[in-house]
C-alpha positions in Angstrom: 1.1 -13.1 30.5 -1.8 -11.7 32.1 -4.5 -11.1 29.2 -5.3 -7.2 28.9 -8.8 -6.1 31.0 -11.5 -5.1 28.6 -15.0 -4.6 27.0 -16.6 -4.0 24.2 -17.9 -0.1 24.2 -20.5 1.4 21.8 -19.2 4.6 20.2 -21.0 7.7 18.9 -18.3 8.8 16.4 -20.4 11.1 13.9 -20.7 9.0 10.8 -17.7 7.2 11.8 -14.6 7.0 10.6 -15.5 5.0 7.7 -17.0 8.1 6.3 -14.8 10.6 8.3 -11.6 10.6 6.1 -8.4 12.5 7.0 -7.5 16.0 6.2 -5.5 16.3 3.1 -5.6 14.5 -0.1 -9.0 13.1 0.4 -11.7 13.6 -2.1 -14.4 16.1 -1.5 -17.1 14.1 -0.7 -15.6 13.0 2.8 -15.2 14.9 6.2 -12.8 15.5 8.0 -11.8 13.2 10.8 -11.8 16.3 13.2 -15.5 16.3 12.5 -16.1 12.7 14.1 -17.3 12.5 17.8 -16.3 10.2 20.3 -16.9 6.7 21.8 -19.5 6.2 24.1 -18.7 4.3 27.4 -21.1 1.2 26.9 -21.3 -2.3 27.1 -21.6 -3.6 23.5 -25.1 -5.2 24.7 -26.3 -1.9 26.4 -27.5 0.3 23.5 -26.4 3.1 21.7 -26.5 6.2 23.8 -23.7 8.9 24.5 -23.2 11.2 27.1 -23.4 14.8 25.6 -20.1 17.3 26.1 -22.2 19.9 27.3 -23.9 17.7 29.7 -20.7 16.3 31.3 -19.2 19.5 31.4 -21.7 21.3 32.8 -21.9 18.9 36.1 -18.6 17.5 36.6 -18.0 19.5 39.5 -21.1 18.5 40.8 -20.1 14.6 39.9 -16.6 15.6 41.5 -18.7 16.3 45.1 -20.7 13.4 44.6 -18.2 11.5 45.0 -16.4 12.3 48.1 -19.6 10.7 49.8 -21.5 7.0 49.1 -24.0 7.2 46.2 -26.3 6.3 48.9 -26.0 8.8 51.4 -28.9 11.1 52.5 -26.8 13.5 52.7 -25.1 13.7 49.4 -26.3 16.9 47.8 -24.5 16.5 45.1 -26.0 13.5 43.8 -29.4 14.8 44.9 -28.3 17.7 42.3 -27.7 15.6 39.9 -30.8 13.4 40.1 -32.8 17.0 40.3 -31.9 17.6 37.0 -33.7 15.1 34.9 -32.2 16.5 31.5 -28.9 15.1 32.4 -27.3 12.0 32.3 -24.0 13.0 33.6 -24.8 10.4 36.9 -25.9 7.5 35.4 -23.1 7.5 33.5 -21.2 7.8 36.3 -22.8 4.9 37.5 -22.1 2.6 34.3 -19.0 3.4 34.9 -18.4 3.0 38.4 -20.3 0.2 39.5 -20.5 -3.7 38.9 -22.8 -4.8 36.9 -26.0 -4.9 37.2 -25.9 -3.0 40.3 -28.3 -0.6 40.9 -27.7 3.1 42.5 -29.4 6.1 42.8 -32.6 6.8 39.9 -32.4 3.0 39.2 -29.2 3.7 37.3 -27.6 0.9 36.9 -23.5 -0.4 36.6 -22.3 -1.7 33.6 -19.4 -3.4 35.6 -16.8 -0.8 33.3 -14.4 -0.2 36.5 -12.9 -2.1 39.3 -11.5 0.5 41.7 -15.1 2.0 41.8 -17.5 -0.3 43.0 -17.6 0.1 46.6 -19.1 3.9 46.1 -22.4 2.7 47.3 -20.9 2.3 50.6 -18.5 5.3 50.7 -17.2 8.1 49.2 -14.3 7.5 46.9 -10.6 8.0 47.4 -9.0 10.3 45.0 -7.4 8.2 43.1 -10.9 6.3 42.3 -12.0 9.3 41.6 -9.5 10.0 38.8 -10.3 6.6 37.5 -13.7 7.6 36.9 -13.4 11.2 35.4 -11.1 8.8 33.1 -13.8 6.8 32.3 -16.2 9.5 32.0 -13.9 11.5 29.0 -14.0 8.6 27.1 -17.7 8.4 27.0 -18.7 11.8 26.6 -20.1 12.5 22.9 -21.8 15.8 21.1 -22.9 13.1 18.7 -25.0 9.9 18.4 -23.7 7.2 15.6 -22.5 4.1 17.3 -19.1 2.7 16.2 -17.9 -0.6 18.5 -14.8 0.3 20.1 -12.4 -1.5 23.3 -10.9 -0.3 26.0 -8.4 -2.2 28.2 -6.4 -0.5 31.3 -5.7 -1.9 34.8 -8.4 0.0 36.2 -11.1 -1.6 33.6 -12.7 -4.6 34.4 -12.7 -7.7 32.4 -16.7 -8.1 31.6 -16.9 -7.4 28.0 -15.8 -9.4 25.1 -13.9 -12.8 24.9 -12.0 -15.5 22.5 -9.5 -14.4 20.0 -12.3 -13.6 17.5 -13.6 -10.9 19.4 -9.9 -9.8 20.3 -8.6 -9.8 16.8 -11.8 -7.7 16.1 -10.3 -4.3 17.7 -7.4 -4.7 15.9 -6.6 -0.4 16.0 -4.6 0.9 18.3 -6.6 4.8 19.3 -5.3 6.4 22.2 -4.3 6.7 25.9 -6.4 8.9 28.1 -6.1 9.8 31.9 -7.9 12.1 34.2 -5.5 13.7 36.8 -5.1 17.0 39.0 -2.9 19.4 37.9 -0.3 21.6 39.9 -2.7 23.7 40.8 -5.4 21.5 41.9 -7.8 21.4 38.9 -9.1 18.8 36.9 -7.5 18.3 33.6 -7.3 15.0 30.8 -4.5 14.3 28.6 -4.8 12.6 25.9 -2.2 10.8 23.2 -2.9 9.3 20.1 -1.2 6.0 18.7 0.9 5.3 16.0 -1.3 3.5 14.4 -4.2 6.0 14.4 -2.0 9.2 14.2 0.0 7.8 11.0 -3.1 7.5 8.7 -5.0 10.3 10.0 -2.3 12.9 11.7 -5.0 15.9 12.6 -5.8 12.6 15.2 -4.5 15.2 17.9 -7.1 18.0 16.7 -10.1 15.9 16.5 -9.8 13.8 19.8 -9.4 17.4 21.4 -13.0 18.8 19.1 -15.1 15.6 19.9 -14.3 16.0 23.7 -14.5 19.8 23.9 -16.9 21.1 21.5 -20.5 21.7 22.3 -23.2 20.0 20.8 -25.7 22.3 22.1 -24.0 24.7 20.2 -22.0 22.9 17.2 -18.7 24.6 16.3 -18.3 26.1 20.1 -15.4 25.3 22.2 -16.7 24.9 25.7 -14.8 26.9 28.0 -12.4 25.1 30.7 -12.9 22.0 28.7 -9.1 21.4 30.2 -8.2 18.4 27.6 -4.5 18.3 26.5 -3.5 16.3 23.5 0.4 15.0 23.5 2.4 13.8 21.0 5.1 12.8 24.3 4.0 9.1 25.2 7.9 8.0 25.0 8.3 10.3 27.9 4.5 10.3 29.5 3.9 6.6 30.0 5.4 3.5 30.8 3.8 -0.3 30.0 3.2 -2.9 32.8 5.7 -5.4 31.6 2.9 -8.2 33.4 -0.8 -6.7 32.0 0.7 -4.9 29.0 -1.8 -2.0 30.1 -0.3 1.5 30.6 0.3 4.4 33.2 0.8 7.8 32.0 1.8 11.1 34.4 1.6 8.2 37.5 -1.9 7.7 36.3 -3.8 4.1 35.2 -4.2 5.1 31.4 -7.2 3.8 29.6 -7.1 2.9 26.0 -9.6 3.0 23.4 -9.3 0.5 20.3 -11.1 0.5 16.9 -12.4 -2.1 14.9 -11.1 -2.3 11.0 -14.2 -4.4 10.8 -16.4 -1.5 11.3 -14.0 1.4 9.4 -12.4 -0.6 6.2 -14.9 1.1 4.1 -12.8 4.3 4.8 -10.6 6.3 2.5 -8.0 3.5 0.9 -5.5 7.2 1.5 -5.9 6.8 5.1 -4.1 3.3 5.4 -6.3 1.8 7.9 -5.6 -2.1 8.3 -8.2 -4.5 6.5 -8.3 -7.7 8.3 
């Protein structure tokens, strides 16, 4: 069997879900999980830093058009756009994503090696289907928060760059979610999201707060941002199917990535919750 493609990832998940709780039955003193923000897209050895939902939002029409051409073009606007505006970091995230590692593109950004469909953007525009793969990789990274929790993700469009040895596997031990980027009938961008078992028992508001850490603002905490166009499901049985050789998954005819979590880092969580204890 064909050992799953993955990475470690640093993830800004508010204070975590060792603080974060579930709703119902949980003492006063801890949050809800719906209040937790979401994983950033990083190499374990790359820092802490998350992509803000506002930011990614806010220019992922403008990433969409950077894309049809090579990050390296003169004439690609778009990623002169994005490079214009030096409060964002919607493109060099874009960049970890898409490119190998330690390559470098466009404002010294450089590739953290996280895809494997991607990396020939610096010589041409990308095919629609790399495309998708990279709005995928871009959901899961996008963050109105800052507090890193480790997480995985594996997915026959991820690379294999990250972690090794069955230490390190064993580590990211929970189960999150599936998540793929796809156009809908009508031609827009949309994400659909659906929690596991193993997360959605313990915690079942799962489905409200993956949908509040990837479309609530954290310019303006509380707001929904508008056309945020994320869809939890509760239909995997239906939705995906499991490569019976790389154990990965596809979900709506799309290469699924999927996010795992450490008990290492969230045993210190409400005992209510049932999260595994290694």
């Amino acid at each position: 069997m064909t050992p799953h493609r993955f990475f470690i990832l640093a993830s800004a998940i508010g204070l975590g879900l060792l603080t974060a709780g579930c709703l119902g039955g949980v003492e006063d003193s801890v949050g809800p999980i719906d209040g937790v923000g979401l994983e950033t897209l990083e190499g374990g050895d790359h820092g802490t830093n998350s992509l803000g939902t506002d930011d990614f939002h806010g220019h992922a029409d403008t990433l969409w058009a950077a894309a049809d051409l090579s990050l390296n073009d003169p004439e690609n606007e778009a990623v002169a756009a994005l490079l214009a505006d030096t409060g964002s970091r919607t493109l060099a995230y874009a960049i970890h994503c898409a490119l190998p590692e330690k390559t470098y593109g466009p404002g010294g950004h450089v590739g953290w090696g996280h895809l494997e469909t991607t990396t020939e953007w610096t010589t041409r525009g990308l095919t629609l289907s790399e495309k998708l793969d990279l709005f995928t990789c871009m959901i899961v990274n996008i963050n109105p928060k800052k507090t890193s929790v480790e997480i995985r993700i594996t997915g026959d469009s991820v690379t294999s760059n990250g972690i090794s040895g069955l230490l390190q596997i064993n580590k990211y031990n929970i189960e999150e979610a599936l998540w793929v980027a796809r156009l809908s009938d009508t031609g827009e961008r949309e994400y659909v999201v659906w929690p596991l078992d193993e997360i959605v028992l313990p915690c079942p508001n799962t489905y409200m707060s993956l949908l509040t850490r990837t479309c609530t603002s954290g310019d303006n905490p509380g707001d929904a941002i508008p056309d945020c166009n994320v869809e939890t499901r509760t239909t995997m049985d239906t939705d995906c199917t499991q490569n019976p050789v790389t154990q990965n998954w596809s979900c709506l005819g799309r290469p699924a990535i999927k996010t795992w979590l450490s008990s290492w880092t969230i045993s210190a969580g409400p005992k209510n919750c049932n999260v595994p204890v290694p």
